[in-house]
N, C-alpha and C positions, 0 to 999 in steps of 0.2 A: 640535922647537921647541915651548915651550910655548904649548899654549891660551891664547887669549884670552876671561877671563868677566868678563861684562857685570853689576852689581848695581847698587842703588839703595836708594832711601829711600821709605815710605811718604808722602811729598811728589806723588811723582808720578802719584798717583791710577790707578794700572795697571789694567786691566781683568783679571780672572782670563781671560779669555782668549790675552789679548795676552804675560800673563805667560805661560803656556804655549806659545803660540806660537814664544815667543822665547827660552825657557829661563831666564827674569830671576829674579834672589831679591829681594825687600827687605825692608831693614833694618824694624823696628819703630819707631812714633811713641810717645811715651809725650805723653799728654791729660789736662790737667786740668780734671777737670769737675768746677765746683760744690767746688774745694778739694781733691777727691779723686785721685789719679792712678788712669790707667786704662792700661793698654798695649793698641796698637793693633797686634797681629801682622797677617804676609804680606800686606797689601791688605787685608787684610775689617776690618771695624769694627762698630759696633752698628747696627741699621737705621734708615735714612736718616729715618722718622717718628719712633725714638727720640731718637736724636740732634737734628734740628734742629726738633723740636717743645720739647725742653728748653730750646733755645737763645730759642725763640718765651715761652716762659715764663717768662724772664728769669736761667737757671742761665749763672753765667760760663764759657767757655771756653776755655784758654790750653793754645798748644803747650808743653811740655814739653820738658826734655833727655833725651835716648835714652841709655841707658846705656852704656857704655863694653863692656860685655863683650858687649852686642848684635850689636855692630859685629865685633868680637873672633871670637865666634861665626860672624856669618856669611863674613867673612872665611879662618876657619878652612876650610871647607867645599872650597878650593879651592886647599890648600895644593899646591906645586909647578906652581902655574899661574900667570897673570898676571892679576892682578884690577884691573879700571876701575870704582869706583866712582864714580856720577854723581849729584855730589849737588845739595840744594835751592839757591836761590840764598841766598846769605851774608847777604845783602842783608831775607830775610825772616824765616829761621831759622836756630838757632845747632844744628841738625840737621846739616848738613853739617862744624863745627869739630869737630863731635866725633868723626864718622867718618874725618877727616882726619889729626887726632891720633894714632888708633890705625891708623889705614895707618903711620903715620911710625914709630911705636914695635914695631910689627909688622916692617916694613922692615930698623930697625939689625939685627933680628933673623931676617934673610935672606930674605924673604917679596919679594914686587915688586907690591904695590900701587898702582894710579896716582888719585887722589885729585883731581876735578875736581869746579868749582863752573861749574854750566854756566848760570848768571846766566838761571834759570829758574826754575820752580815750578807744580805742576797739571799741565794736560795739555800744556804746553809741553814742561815737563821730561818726562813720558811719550812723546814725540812723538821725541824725541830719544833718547832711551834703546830705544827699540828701532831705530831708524834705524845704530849703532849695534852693537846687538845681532847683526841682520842682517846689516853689515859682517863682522863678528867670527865669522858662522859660513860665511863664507866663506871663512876662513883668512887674513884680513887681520891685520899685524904690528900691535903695540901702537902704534908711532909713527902709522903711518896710521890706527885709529879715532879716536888722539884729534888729528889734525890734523880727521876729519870732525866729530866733537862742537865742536869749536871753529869752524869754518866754521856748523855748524848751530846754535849758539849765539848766533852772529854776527847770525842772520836768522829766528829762530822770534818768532812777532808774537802776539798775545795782543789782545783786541777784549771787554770784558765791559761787562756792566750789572747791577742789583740795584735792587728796590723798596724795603730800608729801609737809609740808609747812617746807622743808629745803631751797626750792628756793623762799618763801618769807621771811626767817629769812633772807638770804643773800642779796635779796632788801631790806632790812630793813621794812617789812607791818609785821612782828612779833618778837617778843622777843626770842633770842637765848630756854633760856629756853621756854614758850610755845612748839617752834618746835621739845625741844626733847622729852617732856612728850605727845606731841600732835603726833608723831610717833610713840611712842614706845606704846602708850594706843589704837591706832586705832582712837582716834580723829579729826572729819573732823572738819574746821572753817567754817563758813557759811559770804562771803568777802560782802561788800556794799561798796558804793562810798556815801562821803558826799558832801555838798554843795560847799568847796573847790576842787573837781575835786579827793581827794585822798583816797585808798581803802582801810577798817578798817576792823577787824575783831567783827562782830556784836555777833555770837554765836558759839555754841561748838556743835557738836553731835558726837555720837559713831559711825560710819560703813558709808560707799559711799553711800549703798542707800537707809538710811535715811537722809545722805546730799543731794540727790538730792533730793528727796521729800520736806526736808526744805526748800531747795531753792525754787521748785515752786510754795509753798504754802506760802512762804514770798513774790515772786514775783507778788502771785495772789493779796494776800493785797495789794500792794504797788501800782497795777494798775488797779484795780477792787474800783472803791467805789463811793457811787454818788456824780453825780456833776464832774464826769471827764470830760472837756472839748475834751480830746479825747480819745472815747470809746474804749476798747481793740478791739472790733470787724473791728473798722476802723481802725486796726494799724496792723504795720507787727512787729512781735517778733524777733528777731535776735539773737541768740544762739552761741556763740563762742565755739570751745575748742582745748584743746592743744594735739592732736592725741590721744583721746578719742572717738570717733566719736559714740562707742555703747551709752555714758554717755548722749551725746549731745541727740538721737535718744529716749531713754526714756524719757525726758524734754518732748521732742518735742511731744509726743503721748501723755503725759497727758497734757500740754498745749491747744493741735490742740482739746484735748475733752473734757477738763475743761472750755475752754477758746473764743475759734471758733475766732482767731485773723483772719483778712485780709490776710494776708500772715505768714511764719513762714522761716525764711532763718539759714539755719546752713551754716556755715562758721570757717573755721581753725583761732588761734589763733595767727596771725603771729609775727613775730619775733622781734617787739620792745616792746608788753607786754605782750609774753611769755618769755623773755628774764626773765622779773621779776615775772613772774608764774609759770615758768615751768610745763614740762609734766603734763597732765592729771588734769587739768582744765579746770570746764568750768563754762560757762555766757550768765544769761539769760540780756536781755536788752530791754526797753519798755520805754513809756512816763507814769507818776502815778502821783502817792501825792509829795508834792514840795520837792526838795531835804533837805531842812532845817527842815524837819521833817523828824523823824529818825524811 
């Protein structure tokens, strides 16, 4: 029977750890910075104060399409086996049509790529893609990983905040106006992801840190409640942010003592969505109540 391999996209902000742990490849981002493209190989990218001190300076940042023969490549790596790729949500980046395209055209030409869009992004999508991975190195058939990525799709919950929301008025997640009355007032947005894979602005608070507080006491509801098929206790919480790292670190202590998850992973917010968060956001990320419930 063949393997089951597990890859991705530089969306999913992998920890070089995790990527080890679990054997994962991912595809490359291509980033344009400032007009110029830059490729964003395996996970790593430029350091966190280069990158979003440029952003802090006013260089624009826009994700990029990944090249086709990226995808190709890594694809390649795994010929005669069964490749699941799990890509960004469709919904944010056109990162995923393109790896999809080439599963399809790889495919007429005998290969058995499965090409999913797990209506995620960040450490959502990460969270998922080893979950996943895991399955998969336990000798589980292709149909059954991806009936689990679809089940955990169903239910990965997403909980952020951010001090300046000028860098989501320009990805378009806010209305011009919102971001100038929401900087000029001290107003933090408290971000969720819905069932489409894309990030809304659920509520408003005054001051950081009662935005993070909101956030971890919206994240507790969303993954706290009975009948969760999986307990917070057996789950690992995955905390992004965008060189914030104190912001991350408070989460993280009321979480570790509100909450007593499995593991607790902080992780930088790298550079295909911070590009459209910019500095000094950050995200909690877990499995909860269905995403179609808000």
């Amino acid at each position: 029977m063949n393997k089951v391999r597990i890859v991705t996209d530089g969306c999913s902000d992998l920890p070089d750890e995790w990527r080890e742990r679990y054997g994962i490849d991912v595809a490359p981002l291509t980033l344009v910075w400032g007009g110029e493209q830059r490729t964003v190989s395996d996970g790593e990218f430029f350091s966190v104060d280069e990158f979003y001190d440029a952003m802090r300076n006013g260089v624009k940042m826009d994700l990029g399409k990944t090249p086709e023969n990226a995808f190709a490549e890594l694809f390649g790596r795994y010929a005669g086996d069964t490749v699941i790729y799990i890509g960004c949500s469709s919904a944010m980046s056109a990162v995923y049509s393109v790896g999809a395209a080439v599963a399809e055209r790889l495919n007429a030409e005998g290969a058995d790529i499965r090409a999913v869009d797990c209506k995620a992004s960040g450490g959502a999508q990460g969270l998922i893609v080893c979950e996943a991975a895991e399955l998969a190195a336990t000798g589980a058939d292709a149909d059954r990983v991806l009936e689990l990525i679809a089940e955990l799709s169903a239910h990965v919950r997403q909980v952020g905040t951010t001090d300046d929301l000028e860098y989501l008025k320009r990805s378009g997640r806010v209305k011009a106006s919102t971001a100038f009355f929401g900087n000029l007032f001290g107003i933090k947005p408290i971000i969720v992801s819905d069932a489409s894979g894309m990030y809304r602005v659920a509520k408003k608070v005054k001051g950081k840190r009662n935005a993070l507080d909101e956030c971890v006491d919206t994240f507790k509801k969303l993954v706290c409640y009975p009948g969760n098929p999986m307990p917070i206790t057996e789950q690992t919480v995955y905390i992004g942010n965008a060189d914030c790292a104190d912001d991350a670190e408070y989460c993280a202590a009321r979480i570790a003592s509100e909450l007593a998850p499995k593991e607790i992973m902080i992780h930088s917010i790298g550079p295909g969505i911070g590009s459209m968060v910019g500095p000094t956001a950050v995200a909690l990320f877990g499995f909860g109540k269905p995403t179609a419930e808000q």
